[in-house]
ZAMARGU-4260 file (C-alpha; in steps of 0.2 Angstrom, whole numbers, plus 5000, padded with zeros to 4 digits):
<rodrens>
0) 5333/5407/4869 | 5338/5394/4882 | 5341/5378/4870 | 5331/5364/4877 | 5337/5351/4863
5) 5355/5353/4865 | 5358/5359/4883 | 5348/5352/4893 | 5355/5351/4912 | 5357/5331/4910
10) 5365/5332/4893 | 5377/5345/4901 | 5381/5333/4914 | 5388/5320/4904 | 5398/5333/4892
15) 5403/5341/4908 | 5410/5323/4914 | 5418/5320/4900 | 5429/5338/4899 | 5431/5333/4916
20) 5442/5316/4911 | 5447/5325/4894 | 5457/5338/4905 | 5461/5326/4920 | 5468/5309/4918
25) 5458/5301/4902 | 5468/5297/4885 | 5467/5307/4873 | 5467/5300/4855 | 5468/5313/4840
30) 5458/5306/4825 | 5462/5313/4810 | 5452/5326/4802 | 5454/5320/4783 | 5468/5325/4772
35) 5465/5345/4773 | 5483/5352/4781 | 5485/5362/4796 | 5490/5381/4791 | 5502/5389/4802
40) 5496/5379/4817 | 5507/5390/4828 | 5502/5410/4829 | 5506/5424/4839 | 5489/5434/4845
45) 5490/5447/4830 | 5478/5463/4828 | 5466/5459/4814 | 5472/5469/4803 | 5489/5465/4803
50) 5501/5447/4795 | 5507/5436/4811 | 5525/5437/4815 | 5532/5423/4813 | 5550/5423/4817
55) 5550/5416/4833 | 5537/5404/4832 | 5541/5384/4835 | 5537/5374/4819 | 5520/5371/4810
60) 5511/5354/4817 | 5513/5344/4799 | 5506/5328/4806 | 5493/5321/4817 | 5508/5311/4825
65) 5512/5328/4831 | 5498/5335/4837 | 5494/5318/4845 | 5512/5320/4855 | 5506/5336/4862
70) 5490/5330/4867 | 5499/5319/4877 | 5509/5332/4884 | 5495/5339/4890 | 5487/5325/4897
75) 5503/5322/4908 | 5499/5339/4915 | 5508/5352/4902 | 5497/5364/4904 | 5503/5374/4890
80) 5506/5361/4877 | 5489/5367/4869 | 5491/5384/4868 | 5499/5387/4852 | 5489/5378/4842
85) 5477/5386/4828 | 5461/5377/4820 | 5463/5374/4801 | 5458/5388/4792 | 5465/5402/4804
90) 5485/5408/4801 | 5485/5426/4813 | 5474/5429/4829 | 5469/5444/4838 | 5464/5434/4855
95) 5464/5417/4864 | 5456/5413/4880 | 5452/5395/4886 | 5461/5381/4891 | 5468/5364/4882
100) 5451/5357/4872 | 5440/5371/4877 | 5450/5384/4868 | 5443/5398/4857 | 5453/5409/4847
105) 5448/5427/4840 | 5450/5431/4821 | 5444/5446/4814 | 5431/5450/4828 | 5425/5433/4829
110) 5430/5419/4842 | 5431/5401/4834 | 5434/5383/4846 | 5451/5377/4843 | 5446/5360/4844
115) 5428/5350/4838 | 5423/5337/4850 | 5408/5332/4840 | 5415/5313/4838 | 5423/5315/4855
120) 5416/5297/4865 | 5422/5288/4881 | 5425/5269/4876 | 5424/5255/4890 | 5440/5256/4896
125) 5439/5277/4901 | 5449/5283/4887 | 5441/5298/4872 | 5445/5296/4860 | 5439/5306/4842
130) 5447/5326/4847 | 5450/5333/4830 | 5454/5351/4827 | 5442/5360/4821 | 5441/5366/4802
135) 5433/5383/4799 | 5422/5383/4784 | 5428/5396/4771 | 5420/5414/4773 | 5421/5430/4770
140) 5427/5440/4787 | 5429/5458/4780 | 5416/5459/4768 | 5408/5477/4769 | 5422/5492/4765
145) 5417/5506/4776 | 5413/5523/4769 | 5425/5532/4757 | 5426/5551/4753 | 5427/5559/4737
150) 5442/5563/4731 | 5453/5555/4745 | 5462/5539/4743 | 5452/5524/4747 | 5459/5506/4753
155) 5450/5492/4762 | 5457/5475/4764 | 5443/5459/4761 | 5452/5447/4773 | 5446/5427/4774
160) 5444/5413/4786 | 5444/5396/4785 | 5446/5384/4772 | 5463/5382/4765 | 5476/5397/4761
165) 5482/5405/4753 | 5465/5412/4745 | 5461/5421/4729 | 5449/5436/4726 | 5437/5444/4713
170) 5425/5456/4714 | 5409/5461/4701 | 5404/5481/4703 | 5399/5493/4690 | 5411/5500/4679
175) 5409/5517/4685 | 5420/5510/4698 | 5435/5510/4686 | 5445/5519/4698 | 5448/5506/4708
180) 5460/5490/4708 | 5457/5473/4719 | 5474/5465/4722 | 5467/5447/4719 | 5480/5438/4731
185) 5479/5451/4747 | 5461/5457/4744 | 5469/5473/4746 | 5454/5487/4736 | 5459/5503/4733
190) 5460/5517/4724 | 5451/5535/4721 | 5435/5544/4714 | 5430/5561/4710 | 5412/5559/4711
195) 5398/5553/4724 | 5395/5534/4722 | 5385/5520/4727 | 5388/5506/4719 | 5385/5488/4724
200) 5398/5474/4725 | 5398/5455/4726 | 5415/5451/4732 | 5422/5431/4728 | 5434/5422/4738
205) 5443/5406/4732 | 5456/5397/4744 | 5469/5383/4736 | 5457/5369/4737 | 5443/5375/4726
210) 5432/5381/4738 | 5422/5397/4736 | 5414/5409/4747 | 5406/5426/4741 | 5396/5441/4748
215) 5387/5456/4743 | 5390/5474/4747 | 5392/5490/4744 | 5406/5503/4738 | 5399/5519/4746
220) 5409/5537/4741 | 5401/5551/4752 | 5399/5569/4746 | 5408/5581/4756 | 5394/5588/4765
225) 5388/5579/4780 | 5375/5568/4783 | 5356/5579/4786 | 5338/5576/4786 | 5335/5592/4775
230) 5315/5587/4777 | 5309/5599/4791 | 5292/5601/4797 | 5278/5587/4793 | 5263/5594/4784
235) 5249/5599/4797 | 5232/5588/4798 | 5216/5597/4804 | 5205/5580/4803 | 5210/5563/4806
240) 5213/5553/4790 | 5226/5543/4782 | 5243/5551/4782 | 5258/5551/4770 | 5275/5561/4766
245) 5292/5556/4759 | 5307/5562/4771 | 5322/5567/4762 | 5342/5568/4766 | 5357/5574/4759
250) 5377/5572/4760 | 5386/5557/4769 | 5389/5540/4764 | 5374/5533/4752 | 5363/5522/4755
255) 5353/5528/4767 | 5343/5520/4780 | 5327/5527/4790 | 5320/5522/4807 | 5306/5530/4819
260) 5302/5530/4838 | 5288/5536/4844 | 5273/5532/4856 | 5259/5537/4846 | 5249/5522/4837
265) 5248/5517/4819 | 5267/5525/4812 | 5277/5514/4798 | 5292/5522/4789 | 5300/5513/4775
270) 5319/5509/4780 | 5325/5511/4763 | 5312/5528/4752 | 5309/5537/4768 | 5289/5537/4768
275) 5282/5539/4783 | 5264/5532/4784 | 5250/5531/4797 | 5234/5525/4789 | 5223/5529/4802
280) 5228/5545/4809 | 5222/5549/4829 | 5220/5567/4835 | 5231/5572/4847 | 5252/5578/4845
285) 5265/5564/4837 | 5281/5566/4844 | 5292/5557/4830 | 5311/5555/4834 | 5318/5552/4816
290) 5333/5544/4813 | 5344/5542/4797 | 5358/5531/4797 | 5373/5532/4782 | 5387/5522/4779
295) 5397/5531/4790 | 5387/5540/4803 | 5368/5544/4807 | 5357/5560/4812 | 5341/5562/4822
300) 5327/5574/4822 | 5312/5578/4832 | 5294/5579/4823 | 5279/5585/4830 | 5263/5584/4819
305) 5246/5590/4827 | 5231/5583/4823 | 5215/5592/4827 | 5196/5596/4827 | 5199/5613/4834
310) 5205/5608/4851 | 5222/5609/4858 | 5234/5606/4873 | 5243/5622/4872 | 5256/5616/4887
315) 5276/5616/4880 | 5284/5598/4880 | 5294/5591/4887 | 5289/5600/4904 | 5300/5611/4914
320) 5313/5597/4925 | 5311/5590/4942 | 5324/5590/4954 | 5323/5574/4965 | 5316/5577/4985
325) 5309/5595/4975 | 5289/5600/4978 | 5284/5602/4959 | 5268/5608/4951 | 5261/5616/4936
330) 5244/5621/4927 | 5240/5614/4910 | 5230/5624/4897 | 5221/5623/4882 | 5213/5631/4869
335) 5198/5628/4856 | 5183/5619/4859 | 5169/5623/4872 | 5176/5627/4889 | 5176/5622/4903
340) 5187/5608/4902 | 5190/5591/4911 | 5209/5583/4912 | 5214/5567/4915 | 5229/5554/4913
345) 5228/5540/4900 | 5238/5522/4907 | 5250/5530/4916 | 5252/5530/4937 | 5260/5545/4945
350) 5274/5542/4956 | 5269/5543/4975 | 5263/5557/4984 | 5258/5565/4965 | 5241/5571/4960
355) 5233/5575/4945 | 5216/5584/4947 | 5201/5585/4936 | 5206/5605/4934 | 5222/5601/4925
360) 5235/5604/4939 | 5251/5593/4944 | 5258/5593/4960 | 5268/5583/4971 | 5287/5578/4981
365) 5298/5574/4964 | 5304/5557/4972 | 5322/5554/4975 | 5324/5546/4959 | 5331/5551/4943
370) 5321/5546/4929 | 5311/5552/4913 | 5291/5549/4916 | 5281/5551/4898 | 5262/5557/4905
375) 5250/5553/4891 | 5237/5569/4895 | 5220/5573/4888 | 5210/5587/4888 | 5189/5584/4883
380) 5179/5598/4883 | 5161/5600/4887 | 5155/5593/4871 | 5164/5579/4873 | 5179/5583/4860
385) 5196/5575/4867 | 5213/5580/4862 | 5227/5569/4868 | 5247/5573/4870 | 5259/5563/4878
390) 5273/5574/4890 | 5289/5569/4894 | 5295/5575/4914 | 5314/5574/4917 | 5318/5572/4936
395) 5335/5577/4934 | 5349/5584/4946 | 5355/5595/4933 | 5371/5588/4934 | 5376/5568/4934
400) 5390/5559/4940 | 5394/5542/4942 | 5408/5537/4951 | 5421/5524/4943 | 5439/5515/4946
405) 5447/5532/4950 | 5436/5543/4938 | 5421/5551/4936 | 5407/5554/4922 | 5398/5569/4921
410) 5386/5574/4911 | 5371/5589/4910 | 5359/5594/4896 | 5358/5611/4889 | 5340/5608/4884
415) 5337/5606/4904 | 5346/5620/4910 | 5341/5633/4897 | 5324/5631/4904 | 5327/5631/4919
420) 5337/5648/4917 | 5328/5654/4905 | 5344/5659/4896 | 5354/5654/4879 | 5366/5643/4886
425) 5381/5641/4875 | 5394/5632/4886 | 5398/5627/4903 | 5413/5629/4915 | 5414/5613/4927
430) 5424/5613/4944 | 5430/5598/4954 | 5432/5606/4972 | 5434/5625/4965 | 5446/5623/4953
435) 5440/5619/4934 | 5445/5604/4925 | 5433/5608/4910 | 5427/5622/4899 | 5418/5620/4882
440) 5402/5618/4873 | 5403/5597/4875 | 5389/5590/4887 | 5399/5576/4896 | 5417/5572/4903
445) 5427/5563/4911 | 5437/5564/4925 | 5453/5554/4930 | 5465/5552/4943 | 5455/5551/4957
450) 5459/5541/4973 | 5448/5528/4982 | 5441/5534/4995 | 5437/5552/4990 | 5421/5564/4987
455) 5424/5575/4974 | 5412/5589/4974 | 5408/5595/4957 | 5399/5611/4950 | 5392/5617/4933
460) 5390/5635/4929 | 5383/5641/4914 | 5389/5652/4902 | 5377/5663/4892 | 5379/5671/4873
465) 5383/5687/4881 | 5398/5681/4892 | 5388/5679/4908 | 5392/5665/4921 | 5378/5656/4930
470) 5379/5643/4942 | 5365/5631/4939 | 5367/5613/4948 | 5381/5603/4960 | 5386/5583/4962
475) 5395/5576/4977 | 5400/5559/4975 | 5413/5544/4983 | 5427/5536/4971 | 5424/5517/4980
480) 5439/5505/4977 | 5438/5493/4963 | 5436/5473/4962 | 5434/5462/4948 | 5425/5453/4959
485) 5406/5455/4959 | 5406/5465/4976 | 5397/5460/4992 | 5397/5475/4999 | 5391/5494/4994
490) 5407/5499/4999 | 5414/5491/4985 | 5413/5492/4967 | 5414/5481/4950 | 5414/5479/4932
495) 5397/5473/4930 | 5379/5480/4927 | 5372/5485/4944 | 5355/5486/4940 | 5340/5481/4928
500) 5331/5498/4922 | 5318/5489/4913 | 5314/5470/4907 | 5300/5470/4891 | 5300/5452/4885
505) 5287/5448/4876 | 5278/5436/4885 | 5278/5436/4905 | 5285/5421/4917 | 5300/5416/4902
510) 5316/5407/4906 | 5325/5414/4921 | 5313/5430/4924 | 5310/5425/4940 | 5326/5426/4945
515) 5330/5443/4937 | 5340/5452/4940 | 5352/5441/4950 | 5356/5428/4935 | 5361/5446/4925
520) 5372/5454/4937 | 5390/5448/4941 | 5402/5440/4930 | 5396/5429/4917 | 5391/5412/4922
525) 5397/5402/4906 | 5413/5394/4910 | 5419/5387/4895 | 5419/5385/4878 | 5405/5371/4876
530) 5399/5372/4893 | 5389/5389/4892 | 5377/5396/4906 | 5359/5385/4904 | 5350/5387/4920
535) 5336/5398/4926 | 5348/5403/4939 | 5360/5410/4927 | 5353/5418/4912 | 5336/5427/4906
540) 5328/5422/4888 | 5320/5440/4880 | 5311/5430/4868 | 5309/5433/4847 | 5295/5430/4836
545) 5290/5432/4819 | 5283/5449/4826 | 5301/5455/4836 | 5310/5452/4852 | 5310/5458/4868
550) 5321/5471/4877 | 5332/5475/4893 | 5341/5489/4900 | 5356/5488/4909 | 5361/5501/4921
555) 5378/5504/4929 | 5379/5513/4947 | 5395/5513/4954 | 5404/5512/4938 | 5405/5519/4920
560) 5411/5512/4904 | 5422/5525/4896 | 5426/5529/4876 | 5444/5524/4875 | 5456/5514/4861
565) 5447/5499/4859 | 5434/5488/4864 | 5423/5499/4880 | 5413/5483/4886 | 5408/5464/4883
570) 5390/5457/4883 | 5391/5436/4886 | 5374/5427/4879 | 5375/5407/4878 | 5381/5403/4864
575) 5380/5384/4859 | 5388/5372/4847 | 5375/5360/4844 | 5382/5341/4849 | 5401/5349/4851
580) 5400/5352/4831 | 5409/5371/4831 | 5402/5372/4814 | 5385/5370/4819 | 5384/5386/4830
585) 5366/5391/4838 | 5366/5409/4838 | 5349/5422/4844 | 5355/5437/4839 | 5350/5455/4847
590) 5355/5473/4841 | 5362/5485/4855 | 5359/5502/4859 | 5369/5514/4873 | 5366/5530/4883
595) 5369/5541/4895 | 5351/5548/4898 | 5337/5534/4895 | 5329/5546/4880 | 5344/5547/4872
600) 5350/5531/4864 | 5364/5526/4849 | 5362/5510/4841 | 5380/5501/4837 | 5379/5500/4817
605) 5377/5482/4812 | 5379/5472/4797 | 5375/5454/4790 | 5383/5445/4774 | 5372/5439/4762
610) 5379/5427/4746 | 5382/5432/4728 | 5365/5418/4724 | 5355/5429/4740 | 5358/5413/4752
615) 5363/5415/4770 | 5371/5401/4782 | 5360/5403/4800 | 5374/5391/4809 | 5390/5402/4803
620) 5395/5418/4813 | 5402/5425/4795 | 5382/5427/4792 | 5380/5440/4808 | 5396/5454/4800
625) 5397/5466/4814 | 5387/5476/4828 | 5377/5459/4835 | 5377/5452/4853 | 5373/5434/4854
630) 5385/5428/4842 | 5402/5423/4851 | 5404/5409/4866 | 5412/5413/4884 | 5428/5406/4887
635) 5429/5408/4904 | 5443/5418/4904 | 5444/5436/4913 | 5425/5445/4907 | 5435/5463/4907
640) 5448/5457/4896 | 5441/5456/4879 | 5456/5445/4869 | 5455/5434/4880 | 5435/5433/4886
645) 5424/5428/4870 | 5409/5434/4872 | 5405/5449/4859 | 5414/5466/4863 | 5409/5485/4858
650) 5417/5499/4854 | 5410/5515/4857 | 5419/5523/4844 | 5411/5515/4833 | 5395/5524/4837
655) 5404/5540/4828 | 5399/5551/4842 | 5417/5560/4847 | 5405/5569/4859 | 5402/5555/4868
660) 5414/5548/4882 | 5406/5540/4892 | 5387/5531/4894 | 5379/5522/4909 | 5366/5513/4899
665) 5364/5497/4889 | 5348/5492/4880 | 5347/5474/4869 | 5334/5470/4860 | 5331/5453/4851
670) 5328/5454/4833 | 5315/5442/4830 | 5315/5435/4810 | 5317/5447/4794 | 5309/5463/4808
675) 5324/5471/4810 | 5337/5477/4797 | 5355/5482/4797 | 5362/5496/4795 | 5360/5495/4774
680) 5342/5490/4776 | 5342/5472/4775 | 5333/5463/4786 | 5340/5454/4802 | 5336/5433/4799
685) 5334/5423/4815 | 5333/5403/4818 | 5318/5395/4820 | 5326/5378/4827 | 5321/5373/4846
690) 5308/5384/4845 | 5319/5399/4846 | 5303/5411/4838 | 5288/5405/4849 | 5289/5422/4855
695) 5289/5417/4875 | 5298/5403/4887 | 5315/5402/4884 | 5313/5410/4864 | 5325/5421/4859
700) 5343/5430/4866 | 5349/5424/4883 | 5357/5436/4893 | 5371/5431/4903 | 5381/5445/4909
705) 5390/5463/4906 | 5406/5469/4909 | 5415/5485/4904 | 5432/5485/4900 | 5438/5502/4900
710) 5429/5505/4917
</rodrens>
C-alpha cells in the first residue's frame, strides 16, 4: 500500500531537504551507536555464497573517530569516501548501489541501508547531526536447504546476518537424520542418506554477544523418481451434490503442496492432504488445472469432471485457434435432454463484429489481437434443463515472436497446431530466412545475434511421427535499437514493461489507478534509499485484505526477458523505513508468476522463516525467505543492473523449467494475511499497520516498475 503515516508528500519534503544538506554542504556529526563493534567495515562486492577477499582491502573502521573523518571527507566532496563502508552485522556483500548516506548493500539476496538516519535532525545553526550506521538485527539468511537426493552427497550452508560475528550454530532434527553433520562454526550441513526423508529442522544461530536467532524447516531427500500426480481422472457426478476426493502424488522432494485454478464456483483444495472439495456442486463441466509443487520442482494437470442431469455440451474445448484478421465460425452441439435447444453466452462480450445466435453458431473477423477469450456457453433445452461449460478460444498466429536487443523469442504450441493439422506433431524444424537455426521437440527459442535494424522472417514446419514435414505458420518481425532509457518513440526500444494486460485490484478508483499504466511503465520512480516513489503519479496500490490481494499483469512488447546466469528481471515496489529506522522496515508483500502465453503461468517458489517458539518479525526482511516482491527498497542506481539497483530480482531458473528460455509476461499478486502459502504450505502473513489490509485505496503492494536484466 501507499503508506499515508510515514510518507506522506509533506513528511517527504522535509526528509528530502534534509538529504539534500546531508549530501551537500551541512555537517555531518556521527553519534555513536553504543559499544557494539563494526565487523569488517570495508568489503569487496562478494557472491553470497562465497568469504570476502580481503587482501587488498584498507583497514577496518575501529572507531567513531574514524568514520566521523570520512564523513567529513565526504562532506568536503569525496564522493567515494563512503563507499566502503559495511553496516554492523554484515562482513561479505554481493551488491551496493546508492550513494554516501543513502546506500544500500545486498547480502544473501537482501539489500540492507548502510546507514540509519532515524535520529538524523538539523539543529539551529544547519548542521545534522545523529548519522549512525546501521546495526542489522541478528537473523537467519539461509534458513531452508534445498532438496537432497537419496544416495548423493548433500551439503547446504546456513549463513547469518547481523548481530555480532563470528556466530555459532545448532540444529534439532530427528535422529533418523544421523547421517548428517552441522559444522557449528560455518553452518556448513552435510552429509548422505540411503532413504526418502522428510524430516523437520529447527536451525539456532548464536553470534559472540549472546544473541540468538532460530528458524524452522525442513530436510527434504527426494526418491529418485520424479515428481507426479498419480491421481488421474476425478470420479463422475450425474446429480449435483457435495463433492469430495483425495488427490494423490508420488516421487520428488516431500512435503508436498497442492493448489487449483479454475473458473467454476465453489472448489477448495487443501494445500497440505490434497482433498479437493465443492460442497455445493453446479451442473455443467469443471475444468480444474492442478498443481503440485515439491521441494525442488512442481507438476500440473488438467481435470474435467462433468456434472449432469442428462444433458450435455458435447463441443471439444478448448476450440479449434483463431488466427488474428481470419473469418472464424463453428457450430455447437449437444446431446440429452428434449430438443430443440436454445444457446446463449453467460457474462462474457464477444469481441467486435462476433455473433453468437440463439442456434448455437459463432462467427465473426478474429480481431488483430492475440489473446485467450474463456466463453462461458450454455445450452437449455425445451424443458428448461441447462447445462453450462466454459470454452477457451486461442487467437493465436501459430507462431510468436518478440523482438529484443538483438534477439528474438519464439515460441508455438503443439496443442494448437496438432489441431489445426490434424496430425501427431512430435517436433518442429524453425528457419530464420530459409536456413534453420533450430530443430527439436522444445516449444520455444531464442535467437541471438541479430542487428538493429533488421526483419528477420521466421518459419515453423512440423514434423509428424511418420517423418513428415508440414509448414504450418510464419512471423516477420523488426530488431529495433536498444535504450536504457524509457523510449519516446516506437522506433525504439527499452527494458521496461510496455504494457498493462490486465489490472484486478480489489476495489476500483485505489491509489494511482487513474493514472495506470503510465506510473508503471518506465524505469522506477523511487530514487533513493529512504526517498521511495509515493505519489499517484508514480505507483499503483493492488490492494490486500484479510480475504487476498489484487493482481496485475505485465506485458513486454518490443522486448523479452531471457533465461540466462543470473537474475532475468527486477520488480521495484516502495519500500519504506518507517521514521528513517532501517530496522523498522514497511514491507506488502506479493508472490509472482511468469509466462509466455497468458494460460500458462509458473509461480517463482517462495519461502517465509518462522522461529523455533512459531513467532515471526513482520518488520524484518529475514521473515519473507525468498520468491517475494515488495521486500527490498530502490537505490536509485541503474534498474537493469541487479547488484547494484535494490529492488527484488528473479531468476527464471529458479522456476525449474529448463524448457523455458524466455517469457513475456509477469503477473503479481498481493497476498493479503495468512490467504496464501509458500511453497511448504505455510501461510503468507501480511501487516495490518496504516491500514495496509482495508482491501481498497492505497492497501496493499505498490507497483513501481519492471525491468529485465537479461533483455
Amino acid at each position: 500500500m501507499q503508506k499515508p503515516q510515514p510518507i506522506r508528500p509533506f513528511s517527504l519534503i522535509i526528509i528530502a531537504s534534509l538529504l539534500a544538506m546531508v549530501l551537500g554542504s551541512a555537517w555531518l556529526g556521527y553519534h555513536g551507536g553504543g559499544s557494539a563493534p563494526v565487523d569488517s567495515s570495508h568489503a569487496k562486492v562478494q557472491d553470497s555464497d562465497t568469504e570476502p577477499d580481503t587482501s587488498d582491502q584498507p583497514p577496518p573502521i575501529e572507531d567513531d573517530v574514524t568514520l566521523a573523518k570520512l564523513l567529513e571527507r565526504f562532506r568536503l566532496g569525496d564522493s567515494r569516501a563512503l563507499d566502503d563502508i559495511l553496516p554492523i552485522g554484515i562482513t561479505e556483500i554481493s551488491g551496493s548501489g546508492g550513494n554516501g548516506l543513502q546506500r544500500q548493500v545486498r547480502a544473501h539476496g537482501t539489500w540492507h541501508p548502510v546507514f540509519d538516519l532515524s535520529g538524523m535532525k538539523t539543529l539551529d545553526d544547519g548542521n545534522v547531526r545523529a548519522v549512525q550506521l546501521n546495526a542489522i538485527p541478528l537473523s537467519i539468511a539461509t534458513p531452508h536447504p534445498p532438496a537432497g537426493q537419496i544416495k548423493q552427497p548433500f551439503a547446504h550452508r546456513f549463513n547469518a546476518v547481523g548481530g555480532v560475528p563470528p556466530y555459532s550454530w545448532r540444529i534439532e532434527i530427528d535422529d533418523a537424520a544421523s547421517g548428517f553433520q552441522l559444522n557449528a562454526a560455518t553452518g556448513d550441513y552435510t552429509g548422505q542418506s540411503e532413504s526418502e526423508l522428510t524430516l523437520p529442522l529447527v536451525i539456532y544461530v548464536s553470534d559472540s554477544a549472546g544473541t540468538q536467532a532460530s528458524g524452522q524447516s525442513t530436510l527434504s531427500i527426494a526418491t529418485e523418481e520424479p515428481l507426479t500426480i498419480t491421481t488421474t481422472t476425478l470420479p463422475a457426478m450425474e446429480t449435483p451434490r457435495g463433492y469430495r476426493v483425495t488427490l494423490t502424488g508420488s516421487g520428488g522432494a516431500k512435503p508436498y503442496t497442492w493448489s487449483l485454478e479454475t473458473s467454476s464456483p465453489g472448489w477448495l483444495i487443501d494445500a497440505k492432504t490434497g482433498i479437493h472439495t465443492n460442497s455445493k456442486l453446479e451442473t455443467g463441466d469443471h475444468d480444474l488445472l492442478i498443481t503440485l509443487q515439491d521441494q525442488a520442482t512442481s507438476v500440473e494437470r488438467q481435470f474435467e469432471l462433468k456434472v449432469t442431469l442428462g444433458l450435455d455440451i458435447t463441443t471439444k474445448n478448448p476450440l479449434p485457434p483463431a488466427a488474428p484478421k481470419a473469418n472464424y465460425s463453428g457450430q455447437f452441439e449437444a446431446s440429452g435432454g428434449t430438443s430443440p435447444y436454445t444457446w446463449s453466452l453467460l457474462n462474457t462480450e464477444l469481441p467486435n463484429g462476433w455473433t453468437f445466435t440463439p442456434e448455437g453458431v459463432l462467427s465473426g473477423t478474429t480481431p488483430d489481437i492475440e489473446a485467450l477469450l474463456k466463453l462461458p456457453v450454455r445450452v437449455t433445452d425445451s424443458d428448461g434443463l441447462t447445462f453450462d461449460k466454459t470454452f477457451k478460444l486461442n487467437i493465436s498466429r501459430g507462431l510468436l515472436a518478440v523482438p529484443s536487443d538483438r534477439k528474438v523469442g519464439l515460441a508455438w504450441r503443439y496443442k494448437e497446431m496438432r489441431q489445426a493439422l490434424q496430425a501427431n506433431i512430435t517436433g518442429v524444424s524453425l528457419k530464420r530466412n530459409g536456413s534453420e537455426i533450430y530443430r527439436g521437440r522444445g516449444s520455444n527459442y531464442v535467437d541471438h545475434g541479430l542487428a538493429p535494424g533488421s526483419s528477420p522472417n521466421y518459419e515453423l514446419t512440423a514434423i509428424t511421427s511418420s517423418g513428415t514435414s508440414i509448414p504450418y505458420a510464419a512471423a516477420l518481425t523488426t530488431i529495433l535499437p536498444f535504450s536504457k532509457q524509457q523510449a519516446q518513440d516506437a522506433r525504439m526500444a527499452d527494458p521496461y514493461a510496455d504494457a498493462i494486460l490486465n489490472f484486478t485490484p480489489l476495489s476500483r478508483g485505489g491509489y494511482g489507478a487513474s493514472n495506470v499504466p503510465n506510473n508503471i511503465l518506465g524505469p522506477p520512480n523511487g530514487t533513493s534509499t529512504f526517498i521511495p516513489a509515493y505519489l499517484p503519479a508514480h505507483v499503483v496500490s493492488l490492494h490486500a485484505s484479510q480475504s487476498g490481494g489484487g493482481s496485475i499483469v505485465l506485458q513486454f512488447t518490443n522486448n523479452i526477458i531471457e533465461s540466462a546466469p543470473g537474475p532475468d528481471f527486477t520488480l521495484f515496489e516502495n519500500v519504506f523505513f518507517m521514521a528513517n529506522d532501517p530496522k523498522r522496515r514497511f514491507m506488502e508483500p506479493a508472490v509472482v508468476e511468469v509466462a509466455i502465453h497468458e494460460d500458462e503461468w509458473y509461480r517463482f517458489p517462495c519461502r517465509v522463516q518462522v522461529a523455533a517458539d512459531g513467532s515471526v518479525d513482520l518488520k524484518q526482511p529475514s521473515y519473507y525467505t525468498s520468491g517475494f516482491t515488495g521486500i527490498n527498497a530502490t537505490t536509485g542506481d541503474d534498474p537493469t543492473d541487479p547488484t547494484r539497483s535494490g529492488g527484488d530480482s528473479f531468476d527464471l531458473s529458479s522456476l525449474g523449467r529448463a524448457d523455458l528460455t524466455w517469457i513475456r509476461f509477469i503477473r503479481i499478486i498481493a497476498t493479503g494475511d495468512s490467504i496464501l502459502r509458500d511453497s511448504t504450505g505455510i501461510p503468507i502473513r501480511h501487516t495490518s499497520e496504516n491500514n495496509a489490509l482495508n482491501g481498497r485505496a492505497s492497501s496493499g503492494f505498490d507497483l513501481d516498475s519492471a525491468s529485465a536484466v537479461n533483455y
